[in-house]
Chimera marker file (.cmm) of the C-alpha trace (Angstrom):
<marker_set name="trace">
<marker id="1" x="177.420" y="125.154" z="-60.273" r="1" g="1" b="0" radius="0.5"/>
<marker id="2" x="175.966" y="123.450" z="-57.004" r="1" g="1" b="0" radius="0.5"/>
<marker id="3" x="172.001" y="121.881" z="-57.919" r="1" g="1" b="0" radius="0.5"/>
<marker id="4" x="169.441" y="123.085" z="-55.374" r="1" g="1" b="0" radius="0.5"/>
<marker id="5" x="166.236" y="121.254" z="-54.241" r="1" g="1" b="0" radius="0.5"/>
<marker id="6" x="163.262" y="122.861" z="-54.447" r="1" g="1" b="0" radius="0.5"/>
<marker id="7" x="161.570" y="123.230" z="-51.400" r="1" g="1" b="0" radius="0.5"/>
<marker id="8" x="157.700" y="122.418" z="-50.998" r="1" g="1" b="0" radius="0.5"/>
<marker id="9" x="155.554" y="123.495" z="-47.870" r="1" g="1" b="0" radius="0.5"/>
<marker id="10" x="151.994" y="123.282" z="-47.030" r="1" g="1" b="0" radius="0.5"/>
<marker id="11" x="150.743" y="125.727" z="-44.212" r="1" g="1" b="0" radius="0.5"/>
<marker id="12" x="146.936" y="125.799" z="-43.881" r="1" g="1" b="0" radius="0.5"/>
<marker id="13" x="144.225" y="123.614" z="-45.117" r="1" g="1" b="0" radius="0.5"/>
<marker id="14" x="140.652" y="124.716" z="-45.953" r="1" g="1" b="0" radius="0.5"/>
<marker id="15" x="137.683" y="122.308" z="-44.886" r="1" g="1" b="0" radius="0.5"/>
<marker id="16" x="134.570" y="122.386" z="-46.644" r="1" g="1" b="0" radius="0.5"/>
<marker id="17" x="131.807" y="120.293" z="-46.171" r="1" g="1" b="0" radius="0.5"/>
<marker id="18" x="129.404" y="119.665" z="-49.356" r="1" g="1" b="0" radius="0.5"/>
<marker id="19" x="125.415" y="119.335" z="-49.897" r="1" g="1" b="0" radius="0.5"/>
<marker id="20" x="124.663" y="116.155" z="-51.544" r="1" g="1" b="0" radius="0.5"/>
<marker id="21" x="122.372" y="115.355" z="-54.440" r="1" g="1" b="0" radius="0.5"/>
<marker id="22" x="121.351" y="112.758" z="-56.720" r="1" g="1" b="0" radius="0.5"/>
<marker id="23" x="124.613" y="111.695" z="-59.081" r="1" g="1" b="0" radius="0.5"/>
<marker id="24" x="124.616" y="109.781" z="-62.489" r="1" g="1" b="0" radius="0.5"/>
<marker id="25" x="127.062" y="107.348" z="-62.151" r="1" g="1" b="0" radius="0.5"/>
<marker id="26" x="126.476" y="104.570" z="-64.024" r="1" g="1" b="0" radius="0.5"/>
<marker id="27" x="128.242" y="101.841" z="-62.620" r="1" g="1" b="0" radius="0.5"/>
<marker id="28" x="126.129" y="101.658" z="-59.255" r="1" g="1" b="0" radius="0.5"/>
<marker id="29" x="124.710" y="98.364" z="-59.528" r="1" g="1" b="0" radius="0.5"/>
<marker id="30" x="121.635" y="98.492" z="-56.281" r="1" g="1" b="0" radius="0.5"/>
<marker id="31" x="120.140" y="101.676" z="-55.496" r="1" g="1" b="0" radius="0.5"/>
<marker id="32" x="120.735" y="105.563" z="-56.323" r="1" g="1" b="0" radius="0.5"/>
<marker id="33" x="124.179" y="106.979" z="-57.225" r="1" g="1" b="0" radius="0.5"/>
<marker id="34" x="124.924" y="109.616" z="-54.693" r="1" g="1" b="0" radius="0.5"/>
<marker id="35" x="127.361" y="112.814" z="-55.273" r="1" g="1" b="0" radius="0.5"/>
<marker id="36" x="128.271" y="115.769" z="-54.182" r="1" g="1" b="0" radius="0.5"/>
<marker id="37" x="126.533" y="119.220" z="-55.175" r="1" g="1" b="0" radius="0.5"/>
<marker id="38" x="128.357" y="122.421" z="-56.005" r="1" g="1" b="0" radius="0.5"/>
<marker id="39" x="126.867" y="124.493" z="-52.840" r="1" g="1" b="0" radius="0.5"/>
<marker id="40" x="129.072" y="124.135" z="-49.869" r="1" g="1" b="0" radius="0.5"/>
<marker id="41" x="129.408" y="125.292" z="-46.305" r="1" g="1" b="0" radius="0.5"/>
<marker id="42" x="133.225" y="126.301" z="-45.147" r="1" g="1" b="0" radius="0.5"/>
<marker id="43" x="133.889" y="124.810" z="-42.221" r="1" g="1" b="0" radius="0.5"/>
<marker id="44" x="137.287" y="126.492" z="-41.460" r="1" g="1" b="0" radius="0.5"/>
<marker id="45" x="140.778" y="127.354" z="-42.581" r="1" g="1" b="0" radius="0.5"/>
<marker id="46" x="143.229" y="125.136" z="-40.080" r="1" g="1" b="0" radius="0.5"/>
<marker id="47" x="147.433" y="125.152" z="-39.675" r="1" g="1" b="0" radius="0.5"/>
<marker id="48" x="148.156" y="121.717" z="-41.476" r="1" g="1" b="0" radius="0.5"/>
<marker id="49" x="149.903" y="120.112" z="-38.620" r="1" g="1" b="0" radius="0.5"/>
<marker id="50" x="147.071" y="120.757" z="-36.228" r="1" g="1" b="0" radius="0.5"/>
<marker id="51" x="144.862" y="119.170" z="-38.916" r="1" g="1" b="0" radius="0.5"/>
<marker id="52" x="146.747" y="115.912" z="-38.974" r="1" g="1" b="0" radius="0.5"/>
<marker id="53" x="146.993" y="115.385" z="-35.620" r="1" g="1" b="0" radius="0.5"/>
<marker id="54" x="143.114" y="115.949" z="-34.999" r="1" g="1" b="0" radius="0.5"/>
<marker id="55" x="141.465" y="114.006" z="-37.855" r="1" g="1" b="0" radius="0.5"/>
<marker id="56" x="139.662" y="110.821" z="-37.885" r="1" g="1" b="0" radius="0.5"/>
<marker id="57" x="142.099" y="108.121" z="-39.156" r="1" g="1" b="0" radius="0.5"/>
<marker id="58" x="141.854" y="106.945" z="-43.026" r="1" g="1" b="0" radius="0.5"/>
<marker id="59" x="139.034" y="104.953" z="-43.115" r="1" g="1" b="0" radius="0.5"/>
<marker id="60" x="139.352" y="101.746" z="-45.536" r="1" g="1" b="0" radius="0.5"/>
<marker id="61" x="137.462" y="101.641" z="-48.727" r="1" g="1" b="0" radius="0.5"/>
<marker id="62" x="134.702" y="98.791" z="-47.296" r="1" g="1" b="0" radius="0.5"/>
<marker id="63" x="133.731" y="101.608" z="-44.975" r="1" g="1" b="0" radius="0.5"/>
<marker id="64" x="132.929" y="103.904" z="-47.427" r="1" g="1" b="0" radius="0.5"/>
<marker id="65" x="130.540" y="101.940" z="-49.063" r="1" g="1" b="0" radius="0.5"/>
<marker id="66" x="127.348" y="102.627" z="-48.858" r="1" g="1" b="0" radius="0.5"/>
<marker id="67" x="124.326" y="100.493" z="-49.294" r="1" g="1" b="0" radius="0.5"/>
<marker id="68" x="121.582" y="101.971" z="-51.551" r="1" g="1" b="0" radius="0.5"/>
<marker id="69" x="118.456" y="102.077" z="-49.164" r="1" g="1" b="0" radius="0.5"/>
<marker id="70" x="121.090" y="103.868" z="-47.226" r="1" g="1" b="0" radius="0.5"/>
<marker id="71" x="121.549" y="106.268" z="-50.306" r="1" g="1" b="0" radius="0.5"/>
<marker id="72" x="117.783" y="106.400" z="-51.130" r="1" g="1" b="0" radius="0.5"/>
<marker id="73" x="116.891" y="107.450" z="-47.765" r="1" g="1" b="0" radius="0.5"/>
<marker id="74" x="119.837" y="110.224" z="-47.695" r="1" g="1" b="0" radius="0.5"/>
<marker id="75" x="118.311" y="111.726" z="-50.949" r="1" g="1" b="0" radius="0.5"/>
<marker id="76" x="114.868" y="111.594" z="-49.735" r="1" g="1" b="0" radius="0.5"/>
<marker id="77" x="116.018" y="113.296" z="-46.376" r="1" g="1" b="0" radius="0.5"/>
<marker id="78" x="118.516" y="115.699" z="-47.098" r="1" g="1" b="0" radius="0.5"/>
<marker id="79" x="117.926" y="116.977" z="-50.741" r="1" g="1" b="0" radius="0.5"/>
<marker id="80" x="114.912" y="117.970" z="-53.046" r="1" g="1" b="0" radius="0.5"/>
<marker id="81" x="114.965" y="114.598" z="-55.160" r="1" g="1" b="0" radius="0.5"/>
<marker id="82" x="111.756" y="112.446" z="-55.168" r="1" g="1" b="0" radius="0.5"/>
<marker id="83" x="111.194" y="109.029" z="-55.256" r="1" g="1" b="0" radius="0.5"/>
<marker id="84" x="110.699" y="109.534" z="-59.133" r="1" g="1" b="0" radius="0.5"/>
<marker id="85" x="113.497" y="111.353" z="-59.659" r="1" g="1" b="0" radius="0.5"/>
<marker id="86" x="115.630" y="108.256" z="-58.003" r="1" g="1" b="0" radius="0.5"/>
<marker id="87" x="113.385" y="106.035" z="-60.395" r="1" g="1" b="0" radius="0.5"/>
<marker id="88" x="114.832" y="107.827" z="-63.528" r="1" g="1" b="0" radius="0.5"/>
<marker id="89" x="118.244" y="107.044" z="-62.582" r="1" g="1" b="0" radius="0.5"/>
<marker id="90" x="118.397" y="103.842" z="-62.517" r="1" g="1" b="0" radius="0.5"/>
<link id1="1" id2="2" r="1" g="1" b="0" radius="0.2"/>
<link id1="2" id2="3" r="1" g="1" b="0" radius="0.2"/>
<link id1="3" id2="4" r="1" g="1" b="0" radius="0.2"/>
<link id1="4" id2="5" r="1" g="1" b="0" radius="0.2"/>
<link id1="5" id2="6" r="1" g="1" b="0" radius="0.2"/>
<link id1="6" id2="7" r="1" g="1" b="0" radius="0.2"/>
<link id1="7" id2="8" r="1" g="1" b="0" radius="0.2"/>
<link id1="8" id2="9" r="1" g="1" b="0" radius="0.2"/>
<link id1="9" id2="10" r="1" g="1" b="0" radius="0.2"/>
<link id1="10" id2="11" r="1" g="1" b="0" radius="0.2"/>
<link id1="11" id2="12" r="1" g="1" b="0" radius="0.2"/>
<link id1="12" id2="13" r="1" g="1" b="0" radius="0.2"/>
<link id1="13" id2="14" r="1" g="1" b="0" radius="0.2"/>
<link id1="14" id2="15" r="1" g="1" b="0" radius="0.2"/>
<link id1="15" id2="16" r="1" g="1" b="0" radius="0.2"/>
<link id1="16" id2="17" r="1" g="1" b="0" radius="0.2"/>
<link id1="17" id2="18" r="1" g="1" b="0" radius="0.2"/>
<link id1="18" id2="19" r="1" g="1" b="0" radius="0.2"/>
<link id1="19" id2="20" r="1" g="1" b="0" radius="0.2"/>
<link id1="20" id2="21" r="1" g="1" b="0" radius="0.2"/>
<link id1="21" id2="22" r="1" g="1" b="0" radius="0.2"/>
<link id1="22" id2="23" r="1" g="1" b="0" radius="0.2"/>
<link id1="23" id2="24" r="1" g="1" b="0" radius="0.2"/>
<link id1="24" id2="25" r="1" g="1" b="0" radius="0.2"/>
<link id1="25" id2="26" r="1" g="1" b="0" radius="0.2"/>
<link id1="26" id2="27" r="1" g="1" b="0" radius="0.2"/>
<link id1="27" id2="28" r="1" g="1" b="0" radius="0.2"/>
<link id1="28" id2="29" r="1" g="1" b="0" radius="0.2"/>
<link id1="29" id2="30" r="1" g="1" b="0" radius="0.2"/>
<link id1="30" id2="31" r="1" g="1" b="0" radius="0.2"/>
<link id1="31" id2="32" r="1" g="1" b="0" radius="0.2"/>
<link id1="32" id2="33" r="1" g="1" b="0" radius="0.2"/>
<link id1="33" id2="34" r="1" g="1" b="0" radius="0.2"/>
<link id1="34" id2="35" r="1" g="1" b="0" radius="0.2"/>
<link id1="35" id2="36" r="1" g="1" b="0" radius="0.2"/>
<link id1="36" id2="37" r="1" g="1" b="0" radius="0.2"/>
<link id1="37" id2="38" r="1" g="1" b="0" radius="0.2"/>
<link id1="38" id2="39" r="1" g="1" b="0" radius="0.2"/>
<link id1="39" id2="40" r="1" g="1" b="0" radius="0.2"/>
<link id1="40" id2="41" r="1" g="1" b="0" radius="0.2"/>
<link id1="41" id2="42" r="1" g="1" b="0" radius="0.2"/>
<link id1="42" id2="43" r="1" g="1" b="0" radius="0.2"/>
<link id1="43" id2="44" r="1" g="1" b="0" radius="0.2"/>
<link id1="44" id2="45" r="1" g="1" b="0" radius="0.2"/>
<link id1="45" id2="46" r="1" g="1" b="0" radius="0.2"/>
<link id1="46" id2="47" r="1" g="1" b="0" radius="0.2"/>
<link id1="47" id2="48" r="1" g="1" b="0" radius="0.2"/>
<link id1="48" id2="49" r="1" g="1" b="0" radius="0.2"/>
<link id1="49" id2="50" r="1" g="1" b="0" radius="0.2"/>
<link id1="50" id2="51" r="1" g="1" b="0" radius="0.2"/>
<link id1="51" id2="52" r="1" g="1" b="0" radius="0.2"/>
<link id1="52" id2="53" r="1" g="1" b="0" radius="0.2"/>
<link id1="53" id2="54" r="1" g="1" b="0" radius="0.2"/>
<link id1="54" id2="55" r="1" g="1" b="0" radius="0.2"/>
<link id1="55" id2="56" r="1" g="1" b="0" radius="0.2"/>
<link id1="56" id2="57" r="1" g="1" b="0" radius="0.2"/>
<link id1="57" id2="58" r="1" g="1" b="0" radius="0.2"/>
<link id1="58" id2="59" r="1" g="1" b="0" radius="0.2"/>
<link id1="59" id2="60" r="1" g="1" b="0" radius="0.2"/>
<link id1="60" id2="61" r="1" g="1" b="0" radius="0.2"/>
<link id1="61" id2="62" r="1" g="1" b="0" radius="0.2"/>
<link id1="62" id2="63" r="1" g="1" b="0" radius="0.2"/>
<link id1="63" id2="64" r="1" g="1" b="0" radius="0.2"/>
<link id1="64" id2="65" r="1" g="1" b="0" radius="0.2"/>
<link id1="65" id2="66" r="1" g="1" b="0" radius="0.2"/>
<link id1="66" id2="67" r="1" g="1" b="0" radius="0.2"/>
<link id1="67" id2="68" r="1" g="1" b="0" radius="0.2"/>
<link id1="68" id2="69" r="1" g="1" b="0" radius="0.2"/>
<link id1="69" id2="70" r="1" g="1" b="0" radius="0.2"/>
<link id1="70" id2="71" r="1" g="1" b="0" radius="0.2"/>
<link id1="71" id2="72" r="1" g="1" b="0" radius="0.2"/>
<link id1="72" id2="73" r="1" g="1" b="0" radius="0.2"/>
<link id1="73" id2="74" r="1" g="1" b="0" radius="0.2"/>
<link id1="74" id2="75" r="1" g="1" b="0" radius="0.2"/>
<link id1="75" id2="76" r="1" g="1" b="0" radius="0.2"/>
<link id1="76" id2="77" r="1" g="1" b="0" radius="0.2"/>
<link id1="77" id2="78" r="1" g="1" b="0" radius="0.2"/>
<link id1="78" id2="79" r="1" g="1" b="0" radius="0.2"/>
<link id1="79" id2="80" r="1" g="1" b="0" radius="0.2"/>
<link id1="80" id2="81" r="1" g="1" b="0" radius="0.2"/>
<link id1="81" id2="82" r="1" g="1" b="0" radius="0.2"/>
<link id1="82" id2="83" r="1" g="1" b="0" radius="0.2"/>
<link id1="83" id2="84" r="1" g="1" b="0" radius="0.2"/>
<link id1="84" id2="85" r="1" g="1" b="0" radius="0.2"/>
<link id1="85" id2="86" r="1" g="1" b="0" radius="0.2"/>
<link id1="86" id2="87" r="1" g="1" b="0" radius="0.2"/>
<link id1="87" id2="88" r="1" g="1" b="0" radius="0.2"/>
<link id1="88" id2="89" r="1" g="1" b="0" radius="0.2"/>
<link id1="89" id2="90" r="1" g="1" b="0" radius="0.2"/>
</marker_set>
């Protein structure tokens, strides 16, 4: 009996783009832990190949970082938290 392959293939990808809020995580060590909320906004459903070819490149993990009064002023900006709620977190 001849052994097939299975064959796996990705057509469309769906991008959504998340609210943040204030996170828990305990390991930050300067400023507020930042995460993502559960409300999002769907930003569109795009043929995978078209997707690849049009993104930003990977970007390395010391560009994701983000300094805290960079975080603290993203929460006090862009979601409902206050200054005491970023107090209580750390």
């Amino acid at each position: 009996m001849e052994e097939r392959n299975p064959v796996v293939s990705f057509g469309f990808i769906e991008v959504r783009e998340y609210l943040r809020c204030l996170g828990n995580n305990p390991a930050v060590t300067h400023g507020p832990p930042l995460s993502i909320d559960w409300e999002y906004c769907e930003l569109g459903r795009f043929p995978l190949d078209e997707y690849e070819s049009t993104r930003p490149p990977h970007r390395c993990t010391n560009e994701m970082l983000i300094p805290g009064e960079v975080r603290e002023s993203i929460l006090l900006e862009q979601t409902d938290a206050t200054r005491r709620d970023i107090k209580a977190m750390r």
